[in-house]
MARTOR-404876 format. One record per residue (C-alpha): chain; x, y, z; residue in three letters. Coordinates in steps of 0.05 Angstrom, whole numbers, plus 5000, padded with zeros to 4 digits. Layout:
[pt A,[X,Y,Z],ALA];
...
//
This chain:
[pt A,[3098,6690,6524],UNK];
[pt A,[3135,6750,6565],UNK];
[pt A,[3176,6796,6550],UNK];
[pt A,[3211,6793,6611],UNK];
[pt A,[3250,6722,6590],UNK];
[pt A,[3298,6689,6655],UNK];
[pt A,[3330,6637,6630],UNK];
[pt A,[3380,6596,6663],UNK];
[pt A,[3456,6596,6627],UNK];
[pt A,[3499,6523,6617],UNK];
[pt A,[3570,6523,6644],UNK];
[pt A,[3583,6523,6567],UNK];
[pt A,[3545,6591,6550],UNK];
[pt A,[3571,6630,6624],UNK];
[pt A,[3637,6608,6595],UNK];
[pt A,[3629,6628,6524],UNK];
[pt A,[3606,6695,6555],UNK];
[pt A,[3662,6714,6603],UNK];
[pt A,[3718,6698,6556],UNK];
[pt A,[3678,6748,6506],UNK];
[pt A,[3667,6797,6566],UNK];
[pt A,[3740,6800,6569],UNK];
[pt A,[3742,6846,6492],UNK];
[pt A,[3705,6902,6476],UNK];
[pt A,[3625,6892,6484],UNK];
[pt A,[3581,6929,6429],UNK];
[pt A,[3528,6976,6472],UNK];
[pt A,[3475,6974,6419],UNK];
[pt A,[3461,6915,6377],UNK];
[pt A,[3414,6926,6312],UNK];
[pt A,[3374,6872,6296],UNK];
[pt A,[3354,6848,6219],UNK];
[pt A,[3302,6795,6244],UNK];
[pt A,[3293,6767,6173],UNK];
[pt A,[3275,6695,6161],UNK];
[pt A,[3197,6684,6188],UNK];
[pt A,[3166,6659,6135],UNK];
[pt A,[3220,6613,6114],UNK];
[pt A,[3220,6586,6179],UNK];
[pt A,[3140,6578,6173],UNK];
[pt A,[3143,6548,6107],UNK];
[pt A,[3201,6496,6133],UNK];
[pt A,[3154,6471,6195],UNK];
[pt A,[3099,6464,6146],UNK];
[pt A,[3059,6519,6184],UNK];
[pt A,[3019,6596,6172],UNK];
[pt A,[3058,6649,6161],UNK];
[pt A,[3030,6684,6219],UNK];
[pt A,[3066,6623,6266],UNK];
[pt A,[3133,6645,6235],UNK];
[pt A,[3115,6723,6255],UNK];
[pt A,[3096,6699,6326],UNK];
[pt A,[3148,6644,6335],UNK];
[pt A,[3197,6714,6315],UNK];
[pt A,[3168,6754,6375],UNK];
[pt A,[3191,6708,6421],UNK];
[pt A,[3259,6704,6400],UNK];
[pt A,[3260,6781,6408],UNK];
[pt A,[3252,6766,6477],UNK];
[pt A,[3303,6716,6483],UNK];
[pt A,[3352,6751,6447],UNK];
[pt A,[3339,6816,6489],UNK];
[pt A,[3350,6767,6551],UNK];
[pt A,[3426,6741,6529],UNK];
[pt A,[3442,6820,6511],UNK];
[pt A,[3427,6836,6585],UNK];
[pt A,[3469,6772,6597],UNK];
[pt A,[3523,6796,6552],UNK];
[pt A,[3519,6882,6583],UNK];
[pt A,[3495,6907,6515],UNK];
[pt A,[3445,6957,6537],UNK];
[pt A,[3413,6982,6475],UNK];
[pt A,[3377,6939,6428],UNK];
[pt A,[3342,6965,6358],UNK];
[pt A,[3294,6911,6323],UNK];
[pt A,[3271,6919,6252],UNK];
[pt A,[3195,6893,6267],UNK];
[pt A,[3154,6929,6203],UNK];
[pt A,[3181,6958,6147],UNK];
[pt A,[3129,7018,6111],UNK];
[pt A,[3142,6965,6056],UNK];
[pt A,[3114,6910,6090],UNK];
[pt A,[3046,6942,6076],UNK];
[pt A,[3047,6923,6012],UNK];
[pt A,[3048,6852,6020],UNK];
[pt A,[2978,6812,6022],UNK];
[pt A,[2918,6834,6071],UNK];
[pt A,[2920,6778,6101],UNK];
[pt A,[2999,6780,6124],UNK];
[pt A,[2995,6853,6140],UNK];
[pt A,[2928,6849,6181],UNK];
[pt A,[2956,6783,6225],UNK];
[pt A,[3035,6816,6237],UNK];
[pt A,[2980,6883,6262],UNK];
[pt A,[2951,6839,6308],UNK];
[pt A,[3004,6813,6330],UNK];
[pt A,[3037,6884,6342],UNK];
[pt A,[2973,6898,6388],UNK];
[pt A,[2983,6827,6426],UNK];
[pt A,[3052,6846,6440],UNK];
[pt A,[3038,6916,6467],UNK];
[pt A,[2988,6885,6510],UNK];
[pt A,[3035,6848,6533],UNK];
[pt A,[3076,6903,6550],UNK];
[pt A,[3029,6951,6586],UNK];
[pt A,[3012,6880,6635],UNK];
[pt A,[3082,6871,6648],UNK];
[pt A,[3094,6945,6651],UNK];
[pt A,[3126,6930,6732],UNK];
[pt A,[3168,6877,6708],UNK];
[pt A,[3198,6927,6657],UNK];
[pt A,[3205,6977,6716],UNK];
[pt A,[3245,6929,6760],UNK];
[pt A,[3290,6919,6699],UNK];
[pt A,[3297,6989,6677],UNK];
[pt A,[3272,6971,6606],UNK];
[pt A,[3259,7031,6563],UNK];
[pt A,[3219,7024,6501],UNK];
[pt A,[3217,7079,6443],UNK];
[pt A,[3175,7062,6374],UNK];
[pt A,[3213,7088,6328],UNK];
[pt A,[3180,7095,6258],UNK];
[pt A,[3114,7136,6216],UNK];
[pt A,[3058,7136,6283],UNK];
[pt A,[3012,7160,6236],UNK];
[pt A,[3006,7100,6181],UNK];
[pt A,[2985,7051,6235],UNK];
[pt A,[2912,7036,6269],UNK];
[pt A,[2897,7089,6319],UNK];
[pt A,[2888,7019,6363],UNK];
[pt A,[2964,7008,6348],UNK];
[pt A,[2985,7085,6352],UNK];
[pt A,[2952,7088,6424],UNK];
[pt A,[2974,7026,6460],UNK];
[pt A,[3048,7047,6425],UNK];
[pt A,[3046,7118,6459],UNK];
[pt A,[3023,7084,6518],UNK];
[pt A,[3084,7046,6522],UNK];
[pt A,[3125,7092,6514],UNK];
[pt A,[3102,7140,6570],UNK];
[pt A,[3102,7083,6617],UNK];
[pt A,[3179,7066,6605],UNK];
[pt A,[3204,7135,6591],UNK];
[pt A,[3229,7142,6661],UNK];
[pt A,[3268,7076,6666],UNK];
[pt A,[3344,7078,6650],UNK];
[pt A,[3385,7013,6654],UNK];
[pt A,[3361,6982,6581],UNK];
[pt A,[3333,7004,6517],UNK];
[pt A,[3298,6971,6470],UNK];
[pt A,[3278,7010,6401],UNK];
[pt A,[3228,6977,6357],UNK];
[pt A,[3225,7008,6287],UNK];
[pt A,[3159,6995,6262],UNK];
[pt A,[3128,7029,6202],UNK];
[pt A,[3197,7054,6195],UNK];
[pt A,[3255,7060,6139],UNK];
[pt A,[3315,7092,6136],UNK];
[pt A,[3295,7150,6080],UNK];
[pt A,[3231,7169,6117],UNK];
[pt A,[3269,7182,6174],UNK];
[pt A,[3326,7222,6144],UNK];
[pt A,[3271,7257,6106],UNK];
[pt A,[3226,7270,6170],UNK];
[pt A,[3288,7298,6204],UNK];
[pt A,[3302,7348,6136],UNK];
[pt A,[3234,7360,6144],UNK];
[pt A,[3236,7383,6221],UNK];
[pt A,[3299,7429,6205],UNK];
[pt A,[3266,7467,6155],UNK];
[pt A,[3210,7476,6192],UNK];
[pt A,[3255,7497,6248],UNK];
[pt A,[3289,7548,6205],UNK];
[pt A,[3229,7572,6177],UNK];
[pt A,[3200,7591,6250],UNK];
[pt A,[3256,7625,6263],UNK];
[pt A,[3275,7578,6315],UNK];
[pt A,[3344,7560,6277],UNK];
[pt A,[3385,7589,6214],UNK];
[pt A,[3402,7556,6157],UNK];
[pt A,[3473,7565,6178],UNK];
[pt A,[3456,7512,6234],UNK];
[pt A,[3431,7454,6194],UNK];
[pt A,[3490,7408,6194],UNK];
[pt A,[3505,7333,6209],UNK];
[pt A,[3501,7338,6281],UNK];
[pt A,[3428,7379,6272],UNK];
[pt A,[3408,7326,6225],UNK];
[pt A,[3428,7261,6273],UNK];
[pt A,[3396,7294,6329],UNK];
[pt A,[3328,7292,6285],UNK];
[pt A,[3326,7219,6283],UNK];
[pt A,[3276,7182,6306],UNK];
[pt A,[3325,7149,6357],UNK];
[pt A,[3367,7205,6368],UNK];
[pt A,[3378,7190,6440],UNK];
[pt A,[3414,7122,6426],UNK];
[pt A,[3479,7124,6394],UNK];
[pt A,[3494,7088,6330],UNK];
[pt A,[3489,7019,6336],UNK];
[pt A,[3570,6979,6342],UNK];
[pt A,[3539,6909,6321],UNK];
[pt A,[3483,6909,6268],UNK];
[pt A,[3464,6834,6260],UNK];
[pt A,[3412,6806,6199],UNK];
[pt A,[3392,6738,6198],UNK];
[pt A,[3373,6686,6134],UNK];
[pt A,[3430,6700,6088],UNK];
[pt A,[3408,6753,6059],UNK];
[pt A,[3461,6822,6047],UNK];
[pt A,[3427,6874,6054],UNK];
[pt A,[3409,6928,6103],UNK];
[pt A,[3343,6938,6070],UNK];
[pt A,[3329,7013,6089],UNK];
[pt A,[3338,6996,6156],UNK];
[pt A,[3386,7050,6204],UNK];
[pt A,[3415,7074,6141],UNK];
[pt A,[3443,7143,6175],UNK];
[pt A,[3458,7112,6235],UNK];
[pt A,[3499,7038,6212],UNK];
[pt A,[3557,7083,6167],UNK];
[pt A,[3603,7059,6213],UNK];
[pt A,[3562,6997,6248],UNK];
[pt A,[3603,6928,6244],UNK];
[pt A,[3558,6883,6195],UNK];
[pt A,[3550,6816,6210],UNK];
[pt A,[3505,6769,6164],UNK];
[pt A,[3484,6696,6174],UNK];
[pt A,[3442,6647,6142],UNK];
[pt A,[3404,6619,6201],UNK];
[pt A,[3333,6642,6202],UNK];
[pt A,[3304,6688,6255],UNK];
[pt A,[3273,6646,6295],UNK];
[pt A,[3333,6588,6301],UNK];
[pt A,[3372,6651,6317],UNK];
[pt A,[3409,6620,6381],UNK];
[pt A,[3466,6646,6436],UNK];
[pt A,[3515,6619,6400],UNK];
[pt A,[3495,6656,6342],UNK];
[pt A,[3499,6719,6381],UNK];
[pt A,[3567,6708,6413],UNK];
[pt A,[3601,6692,6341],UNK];
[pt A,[3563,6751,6319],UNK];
[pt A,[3605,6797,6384],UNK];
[pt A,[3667,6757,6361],UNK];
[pt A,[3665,6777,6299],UNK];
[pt A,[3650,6847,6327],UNK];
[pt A,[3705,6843,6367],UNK];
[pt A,[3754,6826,6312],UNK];
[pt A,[3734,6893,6276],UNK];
[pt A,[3734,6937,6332],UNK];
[pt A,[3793,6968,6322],UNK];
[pt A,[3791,6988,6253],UNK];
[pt A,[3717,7005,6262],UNK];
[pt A,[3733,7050,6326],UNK];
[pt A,[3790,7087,6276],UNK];
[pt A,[3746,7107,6236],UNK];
[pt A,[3690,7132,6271],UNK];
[pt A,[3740,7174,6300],UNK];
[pt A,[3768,7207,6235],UNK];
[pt A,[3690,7215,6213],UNK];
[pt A,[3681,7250,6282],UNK];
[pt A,[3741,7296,6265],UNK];
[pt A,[3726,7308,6195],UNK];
[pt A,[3650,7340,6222],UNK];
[pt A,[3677,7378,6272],UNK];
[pt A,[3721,7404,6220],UNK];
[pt A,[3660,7419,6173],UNK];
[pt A,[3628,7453,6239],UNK];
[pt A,[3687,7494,6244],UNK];
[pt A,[3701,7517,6177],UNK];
[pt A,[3628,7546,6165],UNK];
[pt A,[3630,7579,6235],UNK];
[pt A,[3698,7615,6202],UNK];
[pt A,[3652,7634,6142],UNK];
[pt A,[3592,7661,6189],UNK];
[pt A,[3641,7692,6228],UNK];
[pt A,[3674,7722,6161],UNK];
[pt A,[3609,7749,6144],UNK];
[pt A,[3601,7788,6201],UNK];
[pt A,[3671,7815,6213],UNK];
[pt A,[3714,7805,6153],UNK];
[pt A,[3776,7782,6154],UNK];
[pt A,[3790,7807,6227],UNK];
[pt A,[3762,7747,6257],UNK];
[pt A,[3781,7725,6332],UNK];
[pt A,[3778,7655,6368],UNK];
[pt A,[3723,7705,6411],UNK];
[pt A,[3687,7708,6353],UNK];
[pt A,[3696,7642,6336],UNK];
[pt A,[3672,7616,6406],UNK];
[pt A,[3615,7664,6408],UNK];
[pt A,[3590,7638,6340],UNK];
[pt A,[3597,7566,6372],UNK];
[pt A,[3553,7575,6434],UNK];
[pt A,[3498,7606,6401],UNK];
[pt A,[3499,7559,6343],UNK];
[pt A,[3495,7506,6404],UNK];
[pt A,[3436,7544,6444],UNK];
[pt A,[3397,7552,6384],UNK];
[pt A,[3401,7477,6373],UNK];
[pt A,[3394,7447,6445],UNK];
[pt A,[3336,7507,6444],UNK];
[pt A,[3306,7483,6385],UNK];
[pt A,[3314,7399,6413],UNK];
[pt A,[3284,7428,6479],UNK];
[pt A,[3223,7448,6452],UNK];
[pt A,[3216,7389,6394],UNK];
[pt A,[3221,7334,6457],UNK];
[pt A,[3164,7378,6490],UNK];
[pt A,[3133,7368,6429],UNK];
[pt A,[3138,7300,6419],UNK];
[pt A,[3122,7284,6484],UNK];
[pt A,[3050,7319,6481],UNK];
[pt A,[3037,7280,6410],UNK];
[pt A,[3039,7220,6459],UNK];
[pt A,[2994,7247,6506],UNK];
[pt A,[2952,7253,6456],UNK];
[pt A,[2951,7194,6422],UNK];
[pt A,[2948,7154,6496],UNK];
[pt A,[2884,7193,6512],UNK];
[pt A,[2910,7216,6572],UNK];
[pt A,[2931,7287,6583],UNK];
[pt A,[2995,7319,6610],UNK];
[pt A,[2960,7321,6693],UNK];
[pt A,[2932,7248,6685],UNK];
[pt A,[3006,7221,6662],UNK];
[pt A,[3040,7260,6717],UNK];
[pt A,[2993,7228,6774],UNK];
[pt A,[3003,7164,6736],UNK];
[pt A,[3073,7160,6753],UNK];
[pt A,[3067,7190,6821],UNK];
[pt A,[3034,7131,6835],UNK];
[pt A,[3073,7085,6818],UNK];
[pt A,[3129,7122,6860],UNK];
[pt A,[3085,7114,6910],UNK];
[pt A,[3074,7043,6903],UNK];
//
């Protein structure tokens, strides 16, 4: 198995493709990869086999999106809930997590030739150390690369990452390093654990079922949904290309309205910069004011963003055993090479 899947088109698919490449193409697909242990139960095999047989059509899938020029892809690989299912389940799909990080850090140069980016996105702390290592490690490899991004969400849901962001704003306004006149939407969304990716357009779940089950549940407000009943792993091209078409067929009304949310927040920004503005100079309030409330709102955030990347980036130092000087000479090398 590889993540790094070539695969060779039929006239059919190259077909299919350009006629969609002619409409609107999402540039991050979401991915619901639901159906493993159906799909192991229907071949008569381990549930583990359905979890593996799911990996690798991760990697196909992320192969016909490269195809396709949809650049970011989020996959839904562990839910925090999926601890609660048996030992036995939790301890293989673990296992399997490792195997396919393994993989990654072998075929780290492959990655590099294709630009891939990969972020974890999800609790670090309530997996193995093993797990949280090779993770970081990947991370730091593929940080640099810029051409396609692939987020898995592991350990993750939705409210634990809304209420990890709440949580980092507070403790930003409680250090000072923001006021409580700052926290807003945009403060929030830039908290999230994949705040460099912008919501997803297309967010696809497989095996029938409706439901986005805690998965992207800030981010998908304004997502196009698209549900089918095949099962992950019989997940196919021409699955994906209905799935665009249907995308397609939305886009419009989907596009209106992420424009009136847009307008309605900046019109929430504005109106409590009036009132901070009010507070400080009454009612004899300028558009100077106004603009100088503005930038320094905006400084203190991209201030306070500045220093929680720096941050983040030293927890995965830290968890990769390797400090800030070995990283750096790390990927001088690999320039060099």
């Amino acid at each position: 198995m590889t993540w790094v899947v070539e695969q060779k088109r039929s006239w059919a698919e190259w077909v299919a493709l350009r006629v969609l490449q002619v409409g609107p193409i999402p540039t991050h697909l979401a991915v619901i990869m639901d159906g493993n242990r159906r799909y192991a139960r229907q071949k008569q095999r381990d549930t583990l086999a359905g979890h593996t047989q799911g990996f690798h059509k991760l990697a196909e899938v992320l192969s016909w999106c490269r195809d396709l020029g949809i650049r970011h892809v989020t996959a839904y690989a562990f839910s925090i809930e999926n601890f609660k299912r048996s030992k036995s389940e939790v301890d293989g799909l673990l296992n399997l997590a490792v195997e396919k990080f393994a993989l990654m850090l072998e075929e780290q140069d492959k990655l590099a030739e294709l630009g891939v980016c990969i972020s974890v996105l999800g609790k670090l702390s309530l997996l193995p150390e093993s797990i949280q290592k090779m993770a970081a490690q990947v991370m730091l490899a593929t940080r640099h690369n810029n051409q396609f991004f692939l987020n898995l969400a592991v350990a993750y849901t939705g409210c634990e990452e809304i209420t990890s962001a709440v949580q980092e704003l507070a403790v930003g306004v409680a250090e000072d390093r923001l006021k409580s006149s700052d926290v807003n939407e945009e403060a929030l969304e830039a908290c999230l654990y994949g705040s460099g990716n912008r919501e997803p357009d297309l967010l696809v779940r497989t095996s029938g079922e409706h439901r986005l089950s805690d998965f992207l549940l800030w981010q998908s407000a304004y997502s196009c949904l698209f549900f089918t009943k095949v099962l992950w792993p019989d997940f196919s091209i021409w699955h994906l290309f209905g799935a665009v078409f249907f995308y397609q067929r939305q886009y419009h009304t989907l596009a209106a309205a992420r424009r009136e949310a847009l307008a309605q927040r900046c019109r929430t920004i504005e109106e409590r910069d009036l009132e901070q503005c009010r507070s400080q100079h009454g009612d004899k309030v300028t558009h100077e004011h106004l603009a100088a409330q503005a930038a320094a709102r905006t400084a203190r955030l991209q201030t306070f963003l500045d220093y929680r990347k720096k941050r983040q980036l030293a927890y995965l130092y830290k968890l990769s055993s390797l400090t800030v000087k070995e990283q750096e000479n790390k990927v001088e090398e690999s320039q060099v090479l």
